[in-house]
C-alpha positions as CSV (number, residue, x, y, z in Angstrom):
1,X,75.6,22.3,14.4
2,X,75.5,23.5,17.8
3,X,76.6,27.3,16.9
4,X,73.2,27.2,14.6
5,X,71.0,26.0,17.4
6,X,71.9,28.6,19.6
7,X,71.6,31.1,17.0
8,X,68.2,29.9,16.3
9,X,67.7,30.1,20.6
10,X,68.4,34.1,20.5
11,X,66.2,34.6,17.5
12,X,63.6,33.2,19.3
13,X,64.1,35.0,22.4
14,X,64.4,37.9,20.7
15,X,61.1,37.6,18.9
16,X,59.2,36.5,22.1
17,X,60.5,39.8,24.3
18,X,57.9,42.4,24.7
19,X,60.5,44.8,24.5
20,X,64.3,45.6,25.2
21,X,65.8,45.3,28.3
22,X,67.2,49.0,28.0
23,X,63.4,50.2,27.2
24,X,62.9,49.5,31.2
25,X,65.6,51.9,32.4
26,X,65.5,54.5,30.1
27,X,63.8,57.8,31.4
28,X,59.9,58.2,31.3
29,X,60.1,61.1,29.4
30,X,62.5,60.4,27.0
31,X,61.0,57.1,25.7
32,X,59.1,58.7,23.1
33,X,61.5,60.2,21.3
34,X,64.2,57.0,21.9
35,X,64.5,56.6,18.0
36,X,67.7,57.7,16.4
37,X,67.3,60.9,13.8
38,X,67.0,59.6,10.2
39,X,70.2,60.3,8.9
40,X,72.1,60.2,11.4
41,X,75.6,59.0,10.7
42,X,76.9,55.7,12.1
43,X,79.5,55.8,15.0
44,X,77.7,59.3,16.3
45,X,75.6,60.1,19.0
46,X,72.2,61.7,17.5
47,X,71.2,65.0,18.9
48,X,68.1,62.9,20.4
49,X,70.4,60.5,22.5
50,X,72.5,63.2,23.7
51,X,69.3,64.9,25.1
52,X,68.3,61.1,26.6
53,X,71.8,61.0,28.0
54,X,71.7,64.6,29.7
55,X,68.4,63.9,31.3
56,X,69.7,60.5,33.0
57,X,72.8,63.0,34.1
58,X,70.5,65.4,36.0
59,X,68.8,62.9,37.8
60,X,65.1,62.2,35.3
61,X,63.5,59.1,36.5
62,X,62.4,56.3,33.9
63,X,60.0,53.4,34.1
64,X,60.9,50.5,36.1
65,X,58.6,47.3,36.5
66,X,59.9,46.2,40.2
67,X,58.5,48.1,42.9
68,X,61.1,50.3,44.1
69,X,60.6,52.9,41.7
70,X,63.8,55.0,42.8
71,X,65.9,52.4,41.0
72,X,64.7,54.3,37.6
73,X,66.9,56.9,38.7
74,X,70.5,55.7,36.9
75,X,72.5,58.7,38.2
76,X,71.9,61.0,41.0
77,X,74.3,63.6,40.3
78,X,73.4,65.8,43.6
79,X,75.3,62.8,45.4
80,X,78.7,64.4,44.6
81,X,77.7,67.5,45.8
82,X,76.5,65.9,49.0
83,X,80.0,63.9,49.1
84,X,82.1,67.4,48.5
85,X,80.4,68.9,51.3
86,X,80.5,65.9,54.1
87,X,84.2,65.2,53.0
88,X,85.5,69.1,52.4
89,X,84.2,71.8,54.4
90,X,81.8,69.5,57.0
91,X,84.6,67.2,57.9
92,X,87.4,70.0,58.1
93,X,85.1,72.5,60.1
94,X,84.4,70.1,62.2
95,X,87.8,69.2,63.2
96,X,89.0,72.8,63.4
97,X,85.8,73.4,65.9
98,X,87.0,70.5,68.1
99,X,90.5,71.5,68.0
100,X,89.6,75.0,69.2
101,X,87.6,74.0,72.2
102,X,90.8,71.8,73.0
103,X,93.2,74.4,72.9
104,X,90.8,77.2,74.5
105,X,90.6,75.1,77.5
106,X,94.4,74.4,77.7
107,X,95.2,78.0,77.5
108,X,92.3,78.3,80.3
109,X,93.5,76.2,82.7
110,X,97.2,77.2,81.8
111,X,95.9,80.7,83.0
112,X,93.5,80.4,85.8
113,X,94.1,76.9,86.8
114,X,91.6,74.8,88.9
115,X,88.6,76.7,90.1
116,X,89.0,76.3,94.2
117,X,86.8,76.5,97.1
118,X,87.5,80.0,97.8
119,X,86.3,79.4,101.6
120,X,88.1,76.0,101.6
121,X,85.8,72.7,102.1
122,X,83.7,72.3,104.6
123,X,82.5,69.8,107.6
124,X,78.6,70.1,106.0
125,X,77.3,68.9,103.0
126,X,73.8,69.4,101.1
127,X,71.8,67.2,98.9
128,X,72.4,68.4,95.3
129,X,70.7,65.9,92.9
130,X,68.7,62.6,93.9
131,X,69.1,59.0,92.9
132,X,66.9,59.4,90.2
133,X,68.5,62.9,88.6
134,X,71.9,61.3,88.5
135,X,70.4,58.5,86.9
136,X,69.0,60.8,84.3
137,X,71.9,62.4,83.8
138,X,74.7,59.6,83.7
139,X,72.0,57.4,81.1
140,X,72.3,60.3,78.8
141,X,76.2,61.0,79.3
142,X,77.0,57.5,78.6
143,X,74.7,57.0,75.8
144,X,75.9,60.6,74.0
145,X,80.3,59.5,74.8
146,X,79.5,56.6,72.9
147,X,77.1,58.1,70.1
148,X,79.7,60.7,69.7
149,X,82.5,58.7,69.5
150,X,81.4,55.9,66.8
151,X,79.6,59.3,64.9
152,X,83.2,60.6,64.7
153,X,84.2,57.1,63.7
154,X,82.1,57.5,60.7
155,X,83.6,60.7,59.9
156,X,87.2,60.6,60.7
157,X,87.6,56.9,61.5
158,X,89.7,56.0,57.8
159,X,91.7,59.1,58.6
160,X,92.9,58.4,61.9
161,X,91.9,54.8,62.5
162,X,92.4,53.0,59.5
163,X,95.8,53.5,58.9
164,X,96.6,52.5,62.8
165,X,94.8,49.2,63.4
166,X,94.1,47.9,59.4
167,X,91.0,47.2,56.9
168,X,90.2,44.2,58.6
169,X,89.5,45.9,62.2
170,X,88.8,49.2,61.2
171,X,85.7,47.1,59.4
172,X,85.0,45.4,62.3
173,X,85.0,48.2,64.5
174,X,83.3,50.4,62.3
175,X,80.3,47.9,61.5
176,X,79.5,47.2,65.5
177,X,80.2,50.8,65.7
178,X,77.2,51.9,63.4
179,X,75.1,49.0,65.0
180,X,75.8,50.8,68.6
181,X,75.0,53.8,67.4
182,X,71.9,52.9,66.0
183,X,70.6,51.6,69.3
184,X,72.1,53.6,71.8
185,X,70.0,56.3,70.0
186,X,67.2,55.5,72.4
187,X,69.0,55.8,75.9
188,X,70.0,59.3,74.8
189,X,66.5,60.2,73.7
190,X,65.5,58.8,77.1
191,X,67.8,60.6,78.9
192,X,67.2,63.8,77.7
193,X,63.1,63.1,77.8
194,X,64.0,62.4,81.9
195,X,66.2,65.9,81.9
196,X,63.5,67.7,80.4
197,X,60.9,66.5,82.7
198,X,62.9,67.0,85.5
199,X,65.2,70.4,85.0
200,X,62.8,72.2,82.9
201,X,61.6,74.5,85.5
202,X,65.0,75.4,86.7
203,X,66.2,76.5,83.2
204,X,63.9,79.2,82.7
205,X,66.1,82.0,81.6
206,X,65.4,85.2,83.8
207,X,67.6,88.3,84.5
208,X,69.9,87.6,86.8
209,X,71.3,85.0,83.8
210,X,72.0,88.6,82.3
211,X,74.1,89.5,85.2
212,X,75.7,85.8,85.5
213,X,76.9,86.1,81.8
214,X,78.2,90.1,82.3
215,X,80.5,88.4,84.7
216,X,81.8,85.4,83.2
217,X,80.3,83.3,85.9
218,X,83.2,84.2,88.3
219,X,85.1,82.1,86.4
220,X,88.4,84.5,85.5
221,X,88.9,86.0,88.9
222,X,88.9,85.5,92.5
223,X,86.2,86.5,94.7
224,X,83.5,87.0,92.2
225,X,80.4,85.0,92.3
226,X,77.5,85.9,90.8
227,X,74.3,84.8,92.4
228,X,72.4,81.9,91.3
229,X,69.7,79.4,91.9
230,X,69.7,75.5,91.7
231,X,71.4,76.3,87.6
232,X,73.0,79.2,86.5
233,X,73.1,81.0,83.1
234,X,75.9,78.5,82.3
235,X,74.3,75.3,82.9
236,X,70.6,76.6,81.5
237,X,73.3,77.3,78.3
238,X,74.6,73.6,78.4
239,X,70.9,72.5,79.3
240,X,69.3,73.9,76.6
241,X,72.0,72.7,74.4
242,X,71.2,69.3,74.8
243,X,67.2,69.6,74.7
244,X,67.5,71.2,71.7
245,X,70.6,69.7,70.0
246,X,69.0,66.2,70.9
247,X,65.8,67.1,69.0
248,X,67.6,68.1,66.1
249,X,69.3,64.9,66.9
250,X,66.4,62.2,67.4
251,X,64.5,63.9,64.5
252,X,67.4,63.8,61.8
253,X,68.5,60.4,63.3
254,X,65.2,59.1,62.9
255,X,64.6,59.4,59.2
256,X,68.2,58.5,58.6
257,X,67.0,55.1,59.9
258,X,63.9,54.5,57.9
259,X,64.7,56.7,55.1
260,X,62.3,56.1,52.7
261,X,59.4,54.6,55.2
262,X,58.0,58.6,55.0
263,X,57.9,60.0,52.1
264,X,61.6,60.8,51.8
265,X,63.9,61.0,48.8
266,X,67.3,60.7,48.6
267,X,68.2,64.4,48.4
268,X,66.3,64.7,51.6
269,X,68.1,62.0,53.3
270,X,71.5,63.8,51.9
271,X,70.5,66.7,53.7
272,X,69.8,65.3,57.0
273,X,73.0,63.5,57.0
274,X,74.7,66.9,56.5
275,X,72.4,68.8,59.1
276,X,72.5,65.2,62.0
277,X,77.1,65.8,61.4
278,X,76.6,69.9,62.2
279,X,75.0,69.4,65.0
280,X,76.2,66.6,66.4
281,X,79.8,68.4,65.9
282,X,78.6,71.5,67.6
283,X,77.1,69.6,70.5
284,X,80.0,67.3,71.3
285,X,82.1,70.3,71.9
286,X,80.6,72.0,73.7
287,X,79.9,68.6,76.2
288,X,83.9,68.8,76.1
289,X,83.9,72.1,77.8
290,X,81.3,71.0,80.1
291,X,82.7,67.6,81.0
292,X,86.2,69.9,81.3
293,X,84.6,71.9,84.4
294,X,82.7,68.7,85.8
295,X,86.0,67.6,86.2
296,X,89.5,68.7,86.7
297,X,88.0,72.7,85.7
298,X,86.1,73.3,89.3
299,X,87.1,71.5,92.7
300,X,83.9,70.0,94.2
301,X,82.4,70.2,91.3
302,X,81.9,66.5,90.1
303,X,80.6,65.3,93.5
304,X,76.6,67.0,92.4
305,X,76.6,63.9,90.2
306,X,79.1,61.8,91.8
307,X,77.6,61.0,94.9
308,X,74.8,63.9,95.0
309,X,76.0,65.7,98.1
310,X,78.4,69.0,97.2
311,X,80.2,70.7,100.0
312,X,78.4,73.4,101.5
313,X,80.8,76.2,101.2
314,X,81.0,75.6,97.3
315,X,77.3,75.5,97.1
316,X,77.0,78.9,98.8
317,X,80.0,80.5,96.2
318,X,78.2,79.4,93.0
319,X,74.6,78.6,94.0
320,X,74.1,81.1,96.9
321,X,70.2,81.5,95.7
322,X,69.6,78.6,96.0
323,X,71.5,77.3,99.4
324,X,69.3,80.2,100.6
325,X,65.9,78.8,99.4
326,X,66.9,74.9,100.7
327,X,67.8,76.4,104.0
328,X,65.3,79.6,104.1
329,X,67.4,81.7,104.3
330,X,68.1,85.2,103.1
331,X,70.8,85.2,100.3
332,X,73.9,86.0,101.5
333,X,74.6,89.2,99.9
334,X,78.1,89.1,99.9
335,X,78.5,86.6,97.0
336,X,76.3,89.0,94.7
């Protein structure tokens, strides 16, 4: 007896349902036309179904009753296309590009070696950067190392990562990753607000940035050393890198968060996932070539945001112009 009462259960069910539970993800469109062809034969798909079915393949959106009405989309084919290109040619384009600025400064250090102090350090020193310009630039070094890093986590991290340190931490560390990256967001947006507001008259580009460039900066030979106020053509380059890399950056970044809170579909969100990788790609290497002549690339170099002050005799050979306008003086020629 009890296989009859629930028999008689789903009849009733059946009879008290407004409709299907298929009818509320089908597509919109095709609804209408849902009926199978008189004559079909059994077993085969009608020439009406196979048009339903190719619609839901290219993405149509049906009728749903809940609110989020992106959930009537049952396949968004433009996905794998997104996938292709974040796990083909983004992620392999991307490595080659940080390969390359690896190796080019090898072979450039290999070949010209540290950058000296030409004149040899000095007894006098001169105020480079204040308190509150290395505090501008460390917040937004420190936030972008770890943005970068847990960014290439995403990307790379079950290539090199996961098979090194397991599922379980490679989870872990991947999930706190994102988290951090998410926040950290802001101190870099910060930081580059602060740079902007405080560097943005020194970065105007003007002709002697011409003449910087034309000779490499002095960079591959002795003796040369083009003139140059408080930034040369080099760091304006690195400057305006960041301003405008960090837009693209904080804009992309930004939606990714709140992706549908504006408007925003999934395609558009694909996109900026693509677009926030290419730049953040081309940005951190060229952060590794600056952070390369911060460093170990140029003697006295590091001290500008170490401790501010920068020995006086490297300050003439790369920032003559600007020695001359702290000191009033007349710019010493010879370093022209």
């Amino acid at each position: 007896m009890r296989w009859i009462a629930l028999t008689l259960m789903a009849l009733a069910l059946l009879a008290v349902s407004p409709q299907p539970l298929l009818a509320q993800t089908a597509p919109a469109q095709p609804q209408a036309q849902a009926a199978p062809e008189a004559g079909a034969p059994m077993g085969r798909t009608s020439a009406t179904e196979a048009e339903i079915f190719r619609q839901i393949r290219q993405g149509v959106q049906g009728t749903v009753s809940i609110p989020d009405k992106k959930a009537g989309v049952l396949v968004q084919s433009e996905g794998e296309n997104w996938r292709n290109i974040r796990n083909g040619p983004l992620s392999t384009y991307g490595a080659w590009l940080l390969l390359g600025m690896v190796v080019v400064i090898a072979v450039f250090f290999a070949v010209r070696g540290r950058i000296r102090i030409e004149a040899g350090p000095s007894s006098r020193t001169i105020e480079r950067f204040n308190a509150v310009e290395r505090f501008a630039h460390w917040l937004t070094a420190a936030s972008f190392i770890v943005l970068a890093l847990t960014g290439l986590n995403m990307l790379y991290g079950r290539y090199v990562l996961l098979p090194l340190i397991g599922k379980s931490a490679f989870a872990s560390l991947t999930l706190y990753g994102k988290m951090a990256h998410n926040y950290i967001a802001a101190a870099f947006v910060l930081g580059v607000l602060m740079m902007l507001v405080l560097w943005l008259r020194h970065n105007i580009p003007n002709a002697g940035d011409v003449k910087w460039l034309a000779q490499g900066g002095g960079m591959f030979g002795k003796g040369k050393h083009p003139p140059a106020h408080k930034f040369n053509a080099g760091q304006k380059l690195i400057f305006w890198s960041v301003v405008g890399g960090g837009a693209v950056l904080t804009v992309t970044g930004f939606y990714l968060l709140m992706p549908f809170d504006f408007g925003m579909g999934i395609h558009d969100m694909q996109k900026f996932v693509v677009w926030h990788a290419v730049v953040a790609l081309i940005l951190i290497a060229v952060i590794v070539g600056h952070i390369y002549i911060g460093t170990i690339g140029m003697e006295g170099a590091f001290d500008a945001m170490g401790t501010g002050h920068v020995d006086e005799n490297w300050a003439r050979e790369h920032h003559n112009l600007w020695v001359a306008e702290v000191k009033g003086e007349r710019p010493q020629h010879g370093h022209d």
